[in-house]
C-alpha positions as CSV (number, residue, x, y, z in Angstrom):
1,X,-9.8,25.3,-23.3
2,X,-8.0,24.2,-25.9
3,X,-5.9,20.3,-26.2
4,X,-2.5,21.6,-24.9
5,X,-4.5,22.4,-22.1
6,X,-6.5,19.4,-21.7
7,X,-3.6,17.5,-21.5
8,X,-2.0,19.8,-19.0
9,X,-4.5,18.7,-16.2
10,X,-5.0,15.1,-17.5
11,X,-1.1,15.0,-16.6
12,X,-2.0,16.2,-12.5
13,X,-4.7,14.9,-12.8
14,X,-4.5,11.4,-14.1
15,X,-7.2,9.4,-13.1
16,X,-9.9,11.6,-14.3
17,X,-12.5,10.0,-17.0
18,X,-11.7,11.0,-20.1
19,X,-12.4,13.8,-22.2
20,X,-15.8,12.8,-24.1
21,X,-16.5,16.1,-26.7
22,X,-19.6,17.5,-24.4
23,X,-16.6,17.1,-21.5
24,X,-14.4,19.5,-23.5
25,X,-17.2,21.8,-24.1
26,X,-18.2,22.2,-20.3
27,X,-14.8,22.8,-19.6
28,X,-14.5,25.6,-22.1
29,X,-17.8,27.0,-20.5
30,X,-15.7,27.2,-16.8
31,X,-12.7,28.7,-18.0
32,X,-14.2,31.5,-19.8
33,X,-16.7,31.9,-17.0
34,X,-13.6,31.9,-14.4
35,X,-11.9,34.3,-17.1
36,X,-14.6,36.9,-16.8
37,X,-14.8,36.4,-12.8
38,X,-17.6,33.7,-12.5
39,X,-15.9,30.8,-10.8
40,X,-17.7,27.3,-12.0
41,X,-19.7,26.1,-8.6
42,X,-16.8,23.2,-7.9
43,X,-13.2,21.6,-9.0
44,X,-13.1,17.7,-9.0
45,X,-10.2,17.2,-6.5
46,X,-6.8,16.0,-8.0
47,X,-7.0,12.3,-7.2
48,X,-10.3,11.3,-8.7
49,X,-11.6,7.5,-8.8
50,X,-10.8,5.1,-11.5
51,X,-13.3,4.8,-14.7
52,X,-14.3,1.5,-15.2
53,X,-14.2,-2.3,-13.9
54,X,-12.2,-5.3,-14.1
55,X,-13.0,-9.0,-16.4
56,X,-14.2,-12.2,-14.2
57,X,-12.9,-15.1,-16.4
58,X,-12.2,-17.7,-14.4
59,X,-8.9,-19.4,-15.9
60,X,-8.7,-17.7,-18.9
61,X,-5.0,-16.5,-20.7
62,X,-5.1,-13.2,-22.9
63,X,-2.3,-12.3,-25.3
64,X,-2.9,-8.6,-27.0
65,X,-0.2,-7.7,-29.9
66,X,0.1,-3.9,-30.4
67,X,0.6,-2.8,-34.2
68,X,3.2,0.0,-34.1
69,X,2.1,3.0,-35.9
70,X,3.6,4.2,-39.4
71,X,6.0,6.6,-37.9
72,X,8.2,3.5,-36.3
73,X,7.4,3.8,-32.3
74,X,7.9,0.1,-31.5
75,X,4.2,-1.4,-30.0
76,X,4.3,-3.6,-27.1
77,X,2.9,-7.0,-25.7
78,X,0.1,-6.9,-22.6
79,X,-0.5,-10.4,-21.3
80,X,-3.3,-10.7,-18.6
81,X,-4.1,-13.6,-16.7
82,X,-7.7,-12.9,-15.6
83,X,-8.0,-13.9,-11.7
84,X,-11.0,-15.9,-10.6
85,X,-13.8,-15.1,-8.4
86,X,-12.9,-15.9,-4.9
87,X,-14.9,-18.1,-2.9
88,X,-15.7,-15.0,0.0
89,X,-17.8,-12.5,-0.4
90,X,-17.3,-8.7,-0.7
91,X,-18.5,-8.1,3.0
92,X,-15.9,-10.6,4.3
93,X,-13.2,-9.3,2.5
94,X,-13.9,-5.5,3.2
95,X,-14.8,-6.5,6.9
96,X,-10.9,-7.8,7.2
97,X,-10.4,-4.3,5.9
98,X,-12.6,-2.6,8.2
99,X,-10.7,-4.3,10.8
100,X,-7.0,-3.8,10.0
101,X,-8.3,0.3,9.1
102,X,-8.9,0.7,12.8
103,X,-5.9,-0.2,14.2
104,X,-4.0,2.2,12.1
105,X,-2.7,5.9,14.0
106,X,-1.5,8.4,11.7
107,X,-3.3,11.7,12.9
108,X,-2.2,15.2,11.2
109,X,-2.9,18.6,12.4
110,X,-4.9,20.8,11.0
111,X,-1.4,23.1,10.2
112,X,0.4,19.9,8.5
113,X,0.5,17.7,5.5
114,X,-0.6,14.4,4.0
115,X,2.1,13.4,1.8
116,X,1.6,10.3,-0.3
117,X,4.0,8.9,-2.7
118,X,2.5,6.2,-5.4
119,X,2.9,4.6,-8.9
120,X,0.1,4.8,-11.4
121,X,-0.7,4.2,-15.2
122,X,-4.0,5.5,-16.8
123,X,-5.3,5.9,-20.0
124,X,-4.3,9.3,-21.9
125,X,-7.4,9.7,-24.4
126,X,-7.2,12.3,-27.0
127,X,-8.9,13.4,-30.6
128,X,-12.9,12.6,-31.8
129,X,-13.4,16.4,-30.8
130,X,-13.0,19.4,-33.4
131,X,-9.7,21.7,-33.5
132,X,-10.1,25.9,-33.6
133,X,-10.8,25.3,-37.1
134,X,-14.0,23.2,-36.6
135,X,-11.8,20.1,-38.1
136,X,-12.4,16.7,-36.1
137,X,-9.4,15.2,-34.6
138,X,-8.0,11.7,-35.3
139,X,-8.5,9.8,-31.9
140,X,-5.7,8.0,-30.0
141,X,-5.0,6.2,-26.8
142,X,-1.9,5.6,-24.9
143,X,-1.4,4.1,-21.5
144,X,0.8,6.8,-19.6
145,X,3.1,5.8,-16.2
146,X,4.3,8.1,-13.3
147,X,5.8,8.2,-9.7
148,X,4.0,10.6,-7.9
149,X,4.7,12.3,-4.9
150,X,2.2,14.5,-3.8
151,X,1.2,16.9,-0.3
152,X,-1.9,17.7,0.3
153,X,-2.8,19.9,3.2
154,X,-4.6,18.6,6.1
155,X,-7.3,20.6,6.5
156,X,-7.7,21.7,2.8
157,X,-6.7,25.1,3.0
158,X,-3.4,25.6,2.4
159,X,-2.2,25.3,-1.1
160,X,-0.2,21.8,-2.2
161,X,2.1,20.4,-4.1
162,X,2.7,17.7,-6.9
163,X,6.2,16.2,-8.1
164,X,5.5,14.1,-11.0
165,X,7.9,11.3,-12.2
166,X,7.5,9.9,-15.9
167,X,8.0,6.7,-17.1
168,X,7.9,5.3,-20.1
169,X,4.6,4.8,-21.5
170,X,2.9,1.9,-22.7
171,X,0.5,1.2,-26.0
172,X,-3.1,1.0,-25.3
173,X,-4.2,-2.4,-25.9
174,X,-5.7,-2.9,-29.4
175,X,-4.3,0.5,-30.5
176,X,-0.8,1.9,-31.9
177,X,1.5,4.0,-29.4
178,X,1.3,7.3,-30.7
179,X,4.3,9.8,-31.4
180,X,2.4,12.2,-28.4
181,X,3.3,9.1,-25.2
182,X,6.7,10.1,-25.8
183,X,6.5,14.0,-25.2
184,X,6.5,13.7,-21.2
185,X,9.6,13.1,-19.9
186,X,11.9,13.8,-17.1
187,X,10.1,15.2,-13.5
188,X,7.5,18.0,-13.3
189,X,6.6,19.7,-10.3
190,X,3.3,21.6,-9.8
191,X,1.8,23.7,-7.2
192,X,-1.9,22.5,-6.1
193,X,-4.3,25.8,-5.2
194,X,-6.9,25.4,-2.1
195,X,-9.8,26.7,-4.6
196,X,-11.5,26.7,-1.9
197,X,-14.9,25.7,-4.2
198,X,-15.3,22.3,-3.8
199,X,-18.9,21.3,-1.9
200,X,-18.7,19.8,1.4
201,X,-20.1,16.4,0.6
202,X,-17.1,16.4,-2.0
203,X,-14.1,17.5,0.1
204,X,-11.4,14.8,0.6
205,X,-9.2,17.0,2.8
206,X,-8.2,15.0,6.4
207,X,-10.4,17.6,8.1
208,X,-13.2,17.1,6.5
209,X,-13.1,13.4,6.4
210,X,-12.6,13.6,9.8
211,X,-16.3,15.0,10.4
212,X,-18.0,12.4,8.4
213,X,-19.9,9.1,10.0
214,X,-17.9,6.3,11.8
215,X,-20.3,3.7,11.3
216,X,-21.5,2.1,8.3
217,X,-25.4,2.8,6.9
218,X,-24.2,7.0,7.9
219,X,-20.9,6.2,5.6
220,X,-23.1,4.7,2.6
221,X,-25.8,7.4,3.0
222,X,-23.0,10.2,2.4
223,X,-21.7,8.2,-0.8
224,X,-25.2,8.9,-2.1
225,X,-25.5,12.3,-1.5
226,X,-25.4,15.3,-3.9
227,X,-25.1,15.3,-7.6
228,X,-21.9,13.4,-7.9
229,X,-22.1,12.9,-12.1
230,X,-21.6,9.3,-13.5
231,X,-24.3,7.2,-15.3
232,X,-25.8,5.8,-11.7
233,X,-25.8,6.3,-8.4
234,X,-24.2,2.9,-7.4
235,X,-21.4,3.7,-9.9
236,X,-21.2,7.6,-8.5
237,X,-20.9,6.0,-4.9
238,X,-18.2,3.6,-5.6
239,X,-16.0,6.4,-7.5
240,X,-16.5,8.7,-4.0
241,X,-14.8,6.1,-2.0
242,X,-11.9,6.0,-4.1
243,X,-11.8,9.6,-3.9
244,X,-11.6,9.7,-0.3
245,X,-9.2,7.0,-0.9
246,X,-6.4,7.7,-3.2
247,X,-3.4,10.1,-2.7
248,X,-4.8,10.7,0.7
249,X,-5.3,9.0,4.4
250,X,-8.4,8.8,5.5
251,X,-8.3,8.5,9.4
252,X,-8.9,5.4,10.9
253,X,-13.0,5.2,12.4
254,X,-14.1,6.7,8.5
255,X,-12.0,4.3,6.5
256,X,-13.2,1.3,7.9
257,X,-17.2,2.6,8.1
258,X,-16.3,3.0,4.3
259,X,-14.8,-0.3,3.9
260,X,-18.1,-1.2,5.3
261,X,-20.2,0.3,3.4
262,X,-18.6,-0.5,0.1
263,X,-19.9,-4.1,0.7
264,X,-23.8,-2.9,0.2
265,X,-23.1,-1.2,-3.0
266,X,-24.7,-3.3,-5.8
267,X,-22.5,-5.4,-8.0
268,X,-19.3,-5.3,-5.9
269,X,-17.7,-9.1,-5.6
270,X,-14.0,-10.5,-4.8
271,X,-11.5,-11.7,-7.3
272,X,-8.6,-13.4,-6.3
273,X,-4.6,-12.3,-7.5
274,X,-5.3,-9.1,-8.4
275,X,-1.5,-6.9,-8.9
276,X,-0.9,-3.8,-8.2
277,X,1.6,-1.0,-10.1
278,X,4.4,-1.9,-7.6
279,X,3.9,-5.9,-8.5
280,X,2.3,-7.0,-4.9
281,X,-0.5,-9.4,-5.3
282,X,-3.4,-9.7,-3.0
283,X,-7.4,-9.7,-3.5
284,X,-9.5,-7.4,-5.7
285,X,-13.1,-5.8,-4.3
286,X,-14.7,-4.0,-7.2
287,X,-17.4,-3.9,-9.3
288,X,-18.2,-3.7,-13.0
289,X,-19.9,-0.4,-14.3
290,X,-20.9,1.2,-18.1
291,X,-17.8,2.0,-19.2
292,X,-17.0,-1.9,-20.0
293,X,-14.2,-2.0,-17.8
294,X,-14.0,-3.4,-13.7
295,X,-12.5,-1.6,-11.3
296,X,-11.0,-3.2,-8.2
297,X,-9.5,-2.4,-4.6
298,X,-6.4,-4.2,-3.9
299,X,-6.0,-5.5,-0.6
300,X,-3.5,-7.3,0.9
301,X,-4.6,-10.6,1.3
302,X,-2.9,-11.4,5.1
303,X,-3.0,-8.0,6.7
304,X,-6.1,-6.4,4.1
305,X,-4.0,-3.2,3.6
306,X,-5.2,-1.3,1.0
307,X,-2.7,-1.8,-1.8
308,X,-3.4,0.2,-5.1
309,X,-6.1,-0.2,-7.5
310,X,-6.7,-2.1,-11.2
311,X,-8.9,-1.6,-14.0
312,X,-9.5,-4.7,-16.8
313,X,-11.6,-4.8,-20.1
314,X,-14.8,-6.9,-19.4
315,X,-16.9,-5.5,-22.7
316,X,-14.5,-4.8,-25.5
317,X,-17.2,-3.0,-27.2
318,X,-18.2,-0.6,-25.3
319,X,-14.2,-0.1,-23.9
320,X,-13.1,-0.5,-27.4
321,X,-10.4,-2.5,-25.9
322,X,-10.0,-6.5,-26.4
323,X,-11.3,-8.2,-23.0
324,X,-8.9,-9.0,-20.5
325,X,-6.7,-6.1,-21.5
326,X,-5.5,-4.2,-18.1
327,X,-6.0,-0.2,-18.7
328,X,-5.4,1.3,-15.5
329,X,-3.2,0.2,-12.1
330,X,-1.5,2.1,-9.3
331,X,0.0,1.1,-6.3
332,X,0.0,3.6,-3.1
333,X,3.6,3.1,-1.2
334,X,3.5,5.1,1.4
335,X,1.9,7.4,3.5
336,X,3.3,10.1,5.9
337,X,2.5,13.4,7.4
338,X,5.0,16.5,6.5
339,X,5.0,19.9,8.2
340,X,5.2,21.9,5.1
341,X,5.5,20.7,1.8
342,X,8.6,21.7,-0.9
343,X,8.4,25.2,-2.3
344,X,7.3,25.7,-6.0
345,X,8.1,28.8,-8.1
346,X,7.1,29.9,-11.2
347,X,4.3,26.9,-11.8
348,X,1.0,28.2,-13.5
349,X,-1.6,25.8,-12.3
350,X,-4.4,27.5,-11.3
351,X,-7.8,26.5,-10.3
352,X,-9.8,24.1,-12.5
């Protein structure tokens, strides 16, 4: 796999961790084993959970001046007023959640479509690796912005599609914009293969969510099951949910027996006037993990719709990022069901 290619799925795929050097290697392994006829044992789906957590400062105003590179792209300013811990607790909050999840009514057939249009901006990592010359790569960071459209078959076997809007990109905070944020322009459309691979315990597919428990301790038990990566279980758990979450609907009994159970994950609290991409302001359930950065639900905080999601520096060392600095948001705006999805030609995707 080499970096054109990296950067082909980070662009579908944009809320996947990224690319540490063993990453790139493992991903070399698959291709060549899928290239010889040996599909790897799974794909992580296309909407994958955020990396990271969010600051708790209570009161606390930070300003983050971008240096623009030597080349002349113009940096940019990121001001983040860090929210304060609310005074309820995570269980309240998602309970509210629990409750308005039940009452909602969108139910697909198995022969239709999940269609889900959003706004998101994520971290584009790239470099610290070695070229096809065994050269290491300068590193650099960018903060990348779509509108995102995106079908997803109901029961996960039909393939899908992705229409990809991009905006302009932003600096990473505490590094230059690099010449590379501005190469994506204009919209992209891209066809998303049923790989048919993926293990049960991992499928996000309305079907298969379907079959999973409607009551909480069954809901946090499958959250903990199989070898889902990450540095702990807790933090493995927490990004499931927001794979059954993103892009997708989940239907109604699951989503709030999630909701549930994301209250007995360790570490999850409440901050108050967390934003989403789309600007709407509400309440933030999320948790802190290794990465140095928080991650946080968005609810609405009067009806405890799910918004979006946010990510914000907490340690600046270990995010290499100054605190407060906000490094990922998206905002989910709406959600419908679609008999078929648009047709795409010529589009060379293929199975991860």
């Amino acid at each position: 796999m080499n970096n054109d290619e990296i950067e082909m799925v980070a662009g579908i795929r944009p809320d996947v961790p990224p690319y540490a050097p063993e990453a790139k290697g493992a991903a070399r392994r698959g291709l060549a084993a899928a290239a010889t006829g040996r599909r790897p044992l799974w794909r992580r789906p296309y909407t994958v959970m955020l990396a990271g957590a969010l600051a708790v400062v209570a009161g606390v105003t930070v300003t983050v001046m971008v240096t623009a590179p030597e080349r002349g792209v113009g940096g940019t300013e990121v001001v983040v007023a860090m929210p304060k811990i609310a005074p309820m607790s995570a269980t309240e909050v998602l309970g509210r959640a629990a409750r308005a999840a039940a009452r909602s009514d969108l139910a697909p057939r198995d022969d239709q479509f999940v269609k889900v249009e959003s706004q998101t901006m994520y971290g584009s990592f790239s470099g610290m690796g070695t070229d096809a010359e065994g050269d290491t790569e300068s590193e650099s960071r960018y903060l990348y912005r779509t509108k995102r459209v995106i079908w997803q078959s109901a029961d996960g076997e039909k393939d899908g599609v992705l229409k990809i809007e991009y905006l302009e990109p932003y600096a990473y905070p505490g590094w230059p914009i690099p010449q590379e944020a501005h190469k994506d322009r204009g919209t992209a459309w891209h066809r998303l293969p049923a790989c048919g691979n993926t293990p049960d315990y991992m499928r996000t597919d309305y079907a298969s969510l379907r079959k999973l428990p409607a009551e909480a301790d069954g809901m946090r038990a499958h959250l903990y099951t199989g070898d889902r990566g990450g540095k702990s279980k807790d933090e493995a758990a927490w990004t499931a949910a927001g794979d059954m979450l993103r892009e997708n609907y989940m239907p109604a009994a699951q989503r709030a027996a999630l909701f549930e159970a994301l209250g007995t994950i360790p570490g999850v609290d409440v901050v108050r006037d967390a934003e989403d991409a789309a600007g709407r302001r509400g309440v933030g359930v999320g948790r802190v993990d290794q990465t140095g950065v928080r991650a946080d639900l968005i609810f609405d905080s009067e009806t405890y719709e799910l918004l979006g999601e946010r990510g914000v520096v907490v340690d600046e060392k270990a995010a290499r990022s100054p605190a407060g600095s906000l490094v990922a948001s998206t905002a989910q705006l709406s959600v419908t069901v679609a008999d078929s999805p648009p047709e795409v030609k010529d589009d060379t995707t293929g199975c991860p």
